[in-house]
C-alpha positions in Angstrom: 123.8 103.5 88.0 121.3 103.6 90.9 122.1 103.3 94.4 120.2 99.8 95.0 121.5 98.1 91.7 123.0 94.3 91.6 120.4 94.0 94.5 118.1 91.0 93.9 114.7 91.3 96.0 111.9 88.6 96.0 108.7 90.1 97.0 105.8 87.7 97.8 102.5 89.1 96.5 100.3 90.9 99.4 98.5 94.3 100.1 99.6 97.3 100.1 102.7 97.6 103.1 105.2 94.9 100.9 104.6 95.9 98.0 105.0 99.7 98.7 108.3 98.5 100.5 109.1 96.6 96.8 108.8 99.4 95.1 110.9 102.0 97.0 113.6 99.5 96.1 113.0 98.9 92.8 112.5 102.9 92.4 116.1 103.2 93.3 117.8 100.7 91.4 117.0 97.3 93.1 115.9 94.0 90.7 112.7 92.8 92.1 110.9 89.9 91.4 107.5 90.0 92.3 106.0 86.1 93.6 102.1 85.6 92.9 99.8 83.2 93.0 99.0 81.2 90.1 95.3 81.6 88.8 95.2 85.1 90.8 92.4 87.1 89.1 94.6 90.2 89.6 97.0 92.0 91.2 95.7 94.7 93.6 98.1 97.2 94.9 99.1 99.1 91.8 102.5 99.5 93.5 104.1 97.7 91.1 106.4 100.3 89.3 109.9 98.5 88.0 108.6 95.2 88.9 108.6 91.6 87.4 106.6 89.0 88.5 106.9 85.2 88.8 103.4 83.3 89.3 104.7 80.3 91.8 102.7 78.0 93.8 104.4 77.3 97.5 102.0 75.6 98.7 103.2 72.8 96.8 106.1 71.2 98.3 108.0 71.9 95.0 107.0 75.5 94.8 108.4 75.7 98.1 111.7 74.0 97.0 111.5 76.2 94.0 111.6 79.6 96.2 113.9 78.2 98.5 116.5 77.5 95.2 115.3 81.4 94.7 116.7 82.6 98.0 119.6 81.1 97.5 120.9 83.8 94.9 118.4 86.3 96.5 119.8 89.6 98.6 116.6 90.3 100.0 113.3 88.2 101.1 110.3 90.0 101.7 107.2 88.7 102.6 104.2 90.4 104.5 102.4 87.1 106.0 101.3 86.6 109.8 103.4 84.9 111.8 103.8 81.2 111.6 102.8 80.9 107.7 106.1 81.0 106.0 107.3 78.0 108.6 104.2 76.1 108.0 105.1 76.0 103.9 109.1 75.1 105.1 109.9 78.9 104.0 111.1 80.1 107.7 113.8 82.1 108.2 116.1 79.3 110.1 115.9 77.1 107.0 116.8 80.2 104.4 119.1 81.8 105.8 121.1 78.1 107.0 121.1 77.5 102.6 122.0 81.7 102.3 123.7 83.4 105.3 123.9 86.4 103.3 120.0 86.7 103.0 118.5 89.2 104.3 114.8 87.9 105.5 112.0 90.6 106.0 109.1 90.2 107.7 106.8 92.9 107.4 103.1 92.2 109.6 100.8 94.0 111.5 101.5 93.0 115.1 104.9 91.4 114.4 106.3 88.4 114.5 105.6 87.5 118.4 103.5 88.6 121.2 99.5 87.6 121.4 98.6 89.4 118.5 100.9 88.1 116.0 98.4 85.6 114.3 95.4 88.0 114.4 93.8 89.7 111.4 93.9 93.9 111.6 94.4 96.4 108.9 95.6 100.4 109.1 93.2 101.6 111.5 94.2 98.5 113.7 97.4 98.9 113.9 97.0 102.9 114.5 95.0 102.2 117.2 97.1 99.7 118.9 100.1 102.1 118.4 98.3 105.1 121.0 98.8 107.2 117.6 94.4 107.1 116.5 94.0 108.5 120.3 95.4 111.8 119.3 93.8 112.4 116.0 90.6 114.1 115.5 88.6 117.5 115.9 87.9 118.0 119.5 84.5 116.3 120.7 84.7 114.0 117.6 86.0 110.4 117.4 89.2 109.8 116.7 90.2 110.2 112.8 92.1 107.9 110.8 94.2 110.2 107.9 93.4 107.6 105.4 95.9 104.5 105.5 98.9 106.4 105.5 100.4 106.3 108.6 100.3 102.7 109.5 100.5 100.8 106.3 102.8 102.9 104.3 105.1 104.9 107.2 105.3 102.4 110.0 104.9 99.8 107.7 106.7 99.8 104.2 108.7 102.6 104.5 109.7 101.5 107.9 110.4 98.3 106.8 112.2 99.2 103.6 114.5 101.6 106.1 115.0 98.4 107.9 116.5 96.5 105.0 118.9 99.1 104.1 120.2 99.3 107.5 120.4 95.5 107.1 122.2 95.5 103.9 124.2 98.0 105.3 125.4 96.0 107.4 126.1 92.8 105.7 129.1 94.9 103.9 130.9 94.4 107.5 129.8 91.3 108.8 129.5 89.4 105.2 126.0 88.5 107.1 122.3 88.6 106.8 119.6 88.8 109.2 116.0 88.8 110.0 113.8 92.1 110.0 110.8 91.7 112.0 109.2 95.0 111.1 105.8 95.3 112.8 103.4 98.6 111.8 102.0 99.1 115.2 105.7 99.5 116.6 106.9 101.4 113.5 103.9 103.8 113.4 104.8 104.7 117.5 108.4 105.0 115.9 107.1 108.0 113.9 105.0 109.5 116.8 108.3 109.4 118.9 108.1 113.8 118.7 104.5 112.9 120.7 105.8 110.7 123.1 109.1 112.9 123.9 106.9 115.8 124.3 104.3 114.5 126.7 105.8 116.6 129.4 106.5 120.1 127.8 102.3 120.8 127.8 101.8 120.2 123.7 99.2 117.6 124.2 98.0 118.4 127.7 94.4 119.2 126.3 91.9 117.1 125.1 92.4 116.0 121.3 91.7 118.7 119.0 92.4 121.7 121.4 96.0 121.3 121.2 98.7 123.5 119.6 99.2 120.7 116.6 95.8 118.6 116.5 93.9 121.5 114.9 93.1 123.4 118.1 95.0 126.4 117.6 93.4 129.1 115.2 96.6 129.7 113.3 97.4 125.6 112.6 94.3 124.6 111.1 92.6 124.8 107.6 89.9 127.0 106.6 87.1 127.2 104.0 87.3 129.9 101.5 84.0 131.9 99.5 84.2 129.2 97.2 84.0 126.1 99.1 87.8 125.4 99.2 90.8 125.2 101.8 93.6 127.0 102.8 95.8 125.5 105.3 97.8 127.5 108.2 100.8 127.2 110.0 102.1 129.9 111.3 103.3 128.8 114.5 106.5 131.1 114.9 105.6 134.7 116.2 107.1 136.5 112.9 104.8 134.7 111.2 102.0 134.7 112.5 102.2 138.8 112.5 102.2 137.9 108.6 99.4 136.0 108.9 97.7 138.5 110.7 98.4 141.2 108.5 97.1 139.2 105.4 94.1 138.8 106.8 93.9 142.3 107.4 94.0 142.4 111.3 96.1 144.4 113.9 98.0 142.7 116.3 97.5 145.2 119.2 93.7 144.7 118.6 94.1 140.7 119.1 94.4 138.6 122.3 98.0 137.1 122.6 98.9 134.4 120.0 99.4 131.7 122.8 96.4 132.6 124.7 94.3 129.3 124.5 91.3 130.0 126.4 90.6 132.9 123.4 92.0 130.3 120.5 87.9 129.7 119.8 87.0 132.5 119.3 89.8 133.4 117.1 89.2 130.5 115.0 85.9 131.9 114.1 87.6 134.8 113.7 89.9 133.7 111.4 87.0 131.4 109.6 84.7 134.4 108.9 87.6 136.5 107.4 88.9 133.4 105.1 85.2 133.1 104.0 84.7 136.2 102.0 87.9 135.5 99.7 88.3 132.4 97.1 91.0 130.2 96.9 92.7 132.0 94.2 92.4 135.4 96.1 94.0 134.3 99.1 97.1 132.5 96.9 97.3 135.9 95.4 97.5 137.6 99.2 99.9 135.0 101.0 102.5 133.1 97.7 105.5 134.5 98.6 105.3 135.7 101.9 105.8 133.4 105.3 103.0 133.4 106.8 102.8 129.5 106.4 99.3 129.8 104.3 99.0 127.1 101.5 96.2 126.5 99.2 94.5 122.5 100.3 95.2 121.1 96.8 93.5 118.2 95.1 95.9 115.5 93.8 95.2 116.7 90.6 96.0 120.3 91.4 98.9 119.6 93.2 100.6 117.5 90.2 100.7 121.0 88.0 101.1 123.4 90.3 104.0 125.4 89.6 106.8 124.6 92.6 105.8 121.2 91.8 106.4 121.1 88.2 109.5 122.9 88.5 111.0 120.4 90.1 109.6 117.3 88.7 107.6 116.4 91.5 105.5 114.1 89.7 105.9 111.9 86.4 104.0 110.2 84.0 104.2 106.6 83.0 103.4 105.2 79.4 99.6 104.6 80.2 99.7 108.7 81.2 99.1 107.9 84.6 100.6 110.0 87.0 102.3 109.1 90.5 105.0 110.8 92.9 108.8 110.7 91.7 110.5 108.5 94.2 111.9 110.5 97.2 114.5 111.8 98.6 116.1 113.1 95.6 119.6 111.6 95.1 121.7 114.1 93.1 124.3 111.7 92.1 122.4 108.8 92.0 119.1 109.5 91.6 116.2 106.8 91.5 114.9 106.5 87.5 111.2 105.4 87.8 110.4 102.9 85.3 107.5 104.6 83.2 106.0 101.2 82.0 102.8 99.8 83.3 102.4 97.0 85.7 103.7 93.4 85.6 100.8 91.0 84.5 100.4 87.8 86.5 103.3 84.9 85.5 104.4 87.5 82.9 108.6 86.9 83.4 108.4 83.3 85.0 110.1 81.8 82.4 113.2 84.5 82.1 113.3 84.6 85.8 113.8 81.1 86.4 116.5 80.7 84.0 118.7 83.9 85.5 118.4 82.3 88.5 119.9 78.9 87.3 117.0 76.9 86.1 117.0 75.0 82.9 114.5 74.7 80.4 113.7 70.6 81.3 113.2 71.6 84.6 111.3 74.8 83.8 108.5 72.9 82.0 108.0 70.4 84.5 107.2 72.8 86.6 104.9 74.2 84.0 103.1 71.0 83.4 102.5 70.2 86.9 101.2 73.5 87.5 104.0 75.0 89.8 104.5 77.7 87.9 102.4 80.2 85.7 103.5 82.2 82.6 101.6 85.3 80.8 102.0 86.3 77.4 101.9 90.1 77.5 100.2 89.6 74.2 97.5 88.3 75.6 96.8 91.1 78.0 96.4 93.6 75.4 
């Protein structure tokens, strides 16, 4: 009895954002349908967990009729398109939601839905630039860093997006309404840095990047490398601990400059660096687990799937091809998301059962087929 269940998502094949945003929902309970191209060589985001997938044509005007029928009994559209493509194939929000009210239409882009870069190609990086957030990343006298494509893609986009459509849903249990979501990853990405923003004023970013408190200028919030090529990471921003820090590392306070004393925060960082680098990993784990001095081993992905706070509480599971992945989060204790465990939907693999739950019948069903409409995979031939 998941939190999500009886919902009915349609999730139009794209990169990573949508269907990251698919698979939160289907991770806590929601039926989602994923809608591919037919004659796709493959499916490429691997976010696919709980899925099923229906191989559809909508560039064909009955592919387009065919999704529209979908919608009708749908709870949630989500498609990750620029603006403008879903009304050039008749798919647009004005149309859907005049044949569903209830529907809850999703739009999840780059630049949104208006505005002169709505029709323009980006990716991650992009958007993270256009956001301000890329300006304050990086080691000081470096370029600016992009942490992978985390922040853009999966916070201010899918996550964002799938927050959006459980606010929406929310909703509809008052008004009996649906509503567009036009959830952009440049303006959901400055959503998350709204801490930077509201702090411009109180002196945390007043430096260049990378000499600041929380950008990896401040000796005690940065990593290190240990004697045997590793990383430990420090935080130990709070005054208590940083004196457990300090003591750790086998240094007395009295003989130090003050904590917050930025103009000696270089030379304490070589400090700091020198000390960390006769010690390995393991030794400094040994030193600081337990103690709050904010000093945790850098962990490979790997590494941090067994390590022991981890497995205790389940952190990560294992599907059926022994793959392993995050558990969905937050944890729910009443209601808690149950991860399906079995591998990715194939191409066209449920067309057929789809169409039928959602009112087609079998003539119509393989006229579709035969005029290449619609696509169905046997599993069988997969294996």
């Amino acid at each position: 009895m998941m939190a999500l269940r009886d919902i009915n998502v349609l999730e139009l094949a794209g990169l990573a954002p949508a269907p990251f945003c698919g698979m939160i929902l289907a991770d806590f309970g929601a039926k989602v349908v994923r809608v591919d191209r037919p004659g796709a060589s493959g499916y490429l985001s691997h976010l696919d967990r709980g899925k099923r997938s229906l191989a559809l044509d909508l560039k064909r005007p009955r592919g387009a009729a065919t999704l529209r029928r979908l919608c009708a009994r749908a709870d949630v559209l989500l498609e990750p398109f620029r603006s403008g493509v879903m009304e050039k194939l008749q798919l647009g929000p004005d149309l859907l939601l005049q044949e569903n009210p209830r529907l809850i239409y999703a739009r999840l882009s780059g630049f949104g839905q208006s505005g002169s870069f709505s029709q323009v190609a980006g990716h991650d990086i992009n958007y993270l630039a256009l956001s301000g957030v890329l300006s304050q990343i990086g080691r000081s006298g470096e370029n600016p860093h992009a942490p992978l494509n985390l922040l853009a893609d999966f916070g201010g986009g899918g996550l964002m997006c799938a927050l959006g459509i459980l606010v929406a849903l929310m909703e509809r249990t008052r008004s009996g309404k649906g509503q567009v979501i036009d959830a952009s990853m440049v303006e959901g990405t400055a959503y998350l840095s709204s801490f930077i923003w509201k702090t411009q004023k109180m002196g945390l970013w007043s430096e260049p990047r990378g000499q600041n408190l929380l950008d990896g200028g401040a000796p005690f919030y940065t990593t290190y490398r240990t004697a045997d090529g590793e990383f430990m990471a420090v935080g130990a921003i709070e005054p208590q601990f940083y004196q457990v820090l300090i003591k750790g590392l086998g240094l007395k306070s009295d003989e130090l400059p003050n904590q917050m004393s930025k103009v000696d925060w270089p030379e304490m960082k070589k400090k700091f660096a020198d000390i960390f680098a006769k010690k390995t990993k393991a030794e400094w784990c040994q030193i600081f687990d337990g103690t709050d001095a904010c000093v945790t081993p850098v962990l490979t992905l790997e590494e941090a799937a067994h390590q022991n706070h981890n497995r205790e509480r389940g952190s990560f599971i294992t599907d059926e091809e022994q793959c392993m992945s995050p558990r969905p989060a937050p944890l729910l204790l009443r209601t808690p998301a149950i991860p399906s465990t079995k591998r990715d939907p194939f191409i066209g693999e449920h067309t057929k059962e789809i169409l039928k739950e959602f009112g087609f019948n079998q003539k119509e069903i393989d006229e579709l087929h035969s005029e290449g409409v619609i696509q169905s995979a046997n599993s069988k031939s997969h294996l």
